[in-house]
C-alpha positions as CSV (number, residue, x, y, z in Angstrom):
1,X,0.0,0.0,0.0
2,X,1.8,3.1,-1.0
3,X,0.5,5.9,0.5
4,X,1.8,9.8,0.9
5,X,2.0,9.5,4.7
6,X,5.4,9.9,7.1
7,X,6.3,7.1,9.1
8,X,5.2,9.7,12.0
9,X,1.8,9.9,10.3
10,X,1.2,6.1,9.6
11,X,2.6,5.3,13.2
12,X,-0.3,7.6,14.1
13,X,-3.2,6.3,11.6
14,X,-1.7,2.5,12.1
15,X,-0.4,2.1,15.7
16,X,1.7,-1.3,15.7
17,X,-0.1,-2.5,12.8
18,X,2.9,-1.6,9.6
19,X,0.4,-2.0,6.2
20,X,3.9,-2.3,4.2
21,X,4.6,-5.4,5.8
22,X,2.3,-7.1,4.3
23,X,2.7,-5.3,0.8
24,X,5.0,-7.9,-1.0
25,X,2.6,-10.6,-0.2
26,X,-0.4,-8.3,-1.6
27,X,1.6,-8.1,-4.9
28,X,2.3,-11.5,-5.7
29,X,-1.3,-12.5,-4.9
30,X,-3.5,-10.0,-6.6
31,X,-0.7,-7.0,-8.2
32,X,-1.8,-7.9,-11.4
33,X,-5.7,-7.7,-10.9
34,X,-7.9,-4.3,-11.6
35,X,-8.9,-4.5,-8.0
36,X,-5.4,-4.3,-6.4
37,X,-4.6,-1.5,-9.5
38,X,-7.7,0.3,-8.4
39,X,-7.0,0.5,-4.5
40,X,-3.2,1.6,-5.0
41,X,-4.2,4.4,-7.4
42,X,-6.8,5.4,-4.7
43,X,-4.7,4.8,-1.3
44,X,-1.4,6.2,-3.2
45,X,-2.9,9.7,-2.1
46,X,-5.3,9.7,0.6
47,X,-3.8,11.7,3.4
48,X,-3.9,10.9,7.3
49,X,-7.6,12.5,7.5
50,X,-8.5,10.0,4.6
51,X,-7.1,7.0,6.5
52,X,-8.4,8.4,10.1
53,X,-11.8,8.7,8.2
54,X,-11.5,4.9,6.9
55,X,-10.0,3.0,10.1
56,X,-12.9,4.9,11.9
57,X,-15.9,4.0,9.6
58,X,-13.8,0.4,9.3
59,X,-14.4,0.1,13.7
60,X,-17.2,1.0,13.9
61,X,-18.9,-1.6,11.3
62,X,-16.4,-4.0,12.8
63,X,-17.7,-3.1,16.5
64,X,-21.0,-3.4,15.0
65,X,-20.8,-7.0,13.3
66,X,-19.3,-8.0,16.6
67,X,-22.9,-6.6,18.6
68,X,-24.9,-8.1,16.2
69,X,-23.1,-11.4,16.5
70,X,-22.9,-11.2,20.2
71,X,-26.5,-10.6,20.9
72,X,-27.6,-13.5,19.0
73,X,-28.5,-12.5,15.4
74,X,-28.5,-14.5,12.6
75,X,-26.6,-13.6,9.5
76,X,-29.3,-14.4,7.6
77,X,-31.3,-11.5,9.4
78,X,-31.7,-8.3,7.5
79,X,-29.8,-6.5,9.9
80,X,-27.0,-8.4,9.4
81,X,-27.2,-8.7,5.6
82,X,-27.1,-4.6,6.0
83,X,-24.1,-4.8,8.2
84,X,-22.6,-7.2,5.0
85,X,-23.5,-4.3,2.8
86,X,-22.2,-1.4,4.7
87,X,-19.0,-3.3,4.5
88,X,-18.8,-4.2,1.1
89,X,-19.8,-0.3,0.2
90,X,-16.9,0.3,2.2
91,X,-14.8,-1.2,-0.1
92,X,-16.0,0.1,-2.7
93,X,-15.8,3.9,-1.9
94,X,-12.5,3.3,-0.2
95,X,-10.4,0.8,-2.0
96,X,-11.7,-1.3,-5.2
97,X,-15.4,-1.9,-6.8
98,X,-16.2,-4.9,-4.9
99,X,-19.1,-6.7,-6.5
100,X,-21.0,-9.1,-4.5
101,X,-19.5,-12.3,-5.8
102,X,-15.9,-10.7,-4.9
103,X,-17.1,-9.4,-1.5
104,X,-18.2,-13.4,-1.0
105,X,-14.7,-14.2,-2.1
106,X,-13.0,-11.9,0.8
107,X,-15.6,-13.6,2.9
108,X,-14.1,-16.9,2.0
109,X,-10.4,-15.4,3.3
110,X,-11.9,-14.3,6.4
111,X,-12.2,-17.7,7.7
112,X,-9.4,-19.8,5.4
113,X,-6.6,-17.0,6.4
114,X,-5.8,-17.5,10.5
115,X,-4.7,-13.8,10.2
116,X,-7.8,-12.3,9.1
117,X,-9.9,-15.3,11.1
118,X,-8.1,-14.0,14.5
119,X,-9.0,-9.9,13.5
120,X,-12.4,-10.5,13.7
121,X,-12.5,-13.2,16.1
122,X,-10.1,-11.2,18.6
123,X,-13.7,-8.6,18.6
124,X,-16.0,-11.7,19.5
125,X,-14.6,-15.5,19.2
126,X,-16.5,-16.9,16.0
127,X,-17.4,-13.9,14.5
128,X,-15.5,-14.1,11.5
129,X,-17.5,-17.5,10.4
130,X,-20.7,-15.4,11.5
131,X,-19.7,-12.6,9.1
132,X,-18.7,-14.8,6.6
133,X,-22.1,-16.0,6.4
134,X,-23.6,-12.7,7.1
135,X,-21.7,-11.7,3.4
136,X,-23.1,-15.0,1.8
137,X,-26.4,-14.2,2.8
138,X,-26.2,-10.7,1.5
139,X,-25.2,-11.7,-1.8
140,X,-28.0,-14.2,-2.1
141,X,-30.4,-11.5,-1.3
């Protein structure tokens, strides 16, 4: 993720958490696609309000998924669908055009990738299986 930050700045928007890191992996996996294309010419010049604005709408979906989870919804419920949706929109105006069927395809990482598995469940263990099929059910609506 190239971005126009200083290491002050993304030590500010990012804590402990160094996007770069993981930036080699992100090119040999997906550099080649219009997606990956799509969210480096976007992130390459949001500046730390962008990316204080995006982590921020990012929680509080994330806190969100984690209520509904944790007070017993369903993901096939409508509320949770919507939560699917928000996030998937979020994508979208923030990164890459994320059509359903992709957004289902990130849903599949969320659970076969221990990394992002442990980010959502470290909010509320099983939550990223619930999400997961929270996404699957949105895209079947």
């Amino acid at each position: 993720m190239s971005t126009s930050l200083t290491p002050e700045e993304r030590r500010e928007v990012f804590g402990d958490f160094d996007p770069s890191a993981h930036q080699a992996e992100a090119e040999e996996r997906w550099g080649s696609t219009p997606a990956y294309q799509q969210s480096a010419a976007r992130t390459r010049h949001y500046t730390k309000d962008d990316w204080i604005r995006v982590n921020a709408e990012a929680a509080d979906t994330t806190r969100r998924l984690g209520a509904a989870f944790t007070s017993g919804l369903a993901p096939s419920t409508p509320q949770a669908m919507d939560l699917a949706e928000e996030h998937r929109q979020h994508i979208g105006r923030w990164f890459y055009d994320c059509p359903t069927q992709m957004h289902v395809k990130l849903g599949e990482m969320y659970v076969a990738d221990p990394r992002f598995t442990a980010t959502y469940d470290a909010v509320a263990p099983g939550l990223a299986q619930w999400f997961h099929d929270a996404i699957e059910a949105n895209a079947a609506r």
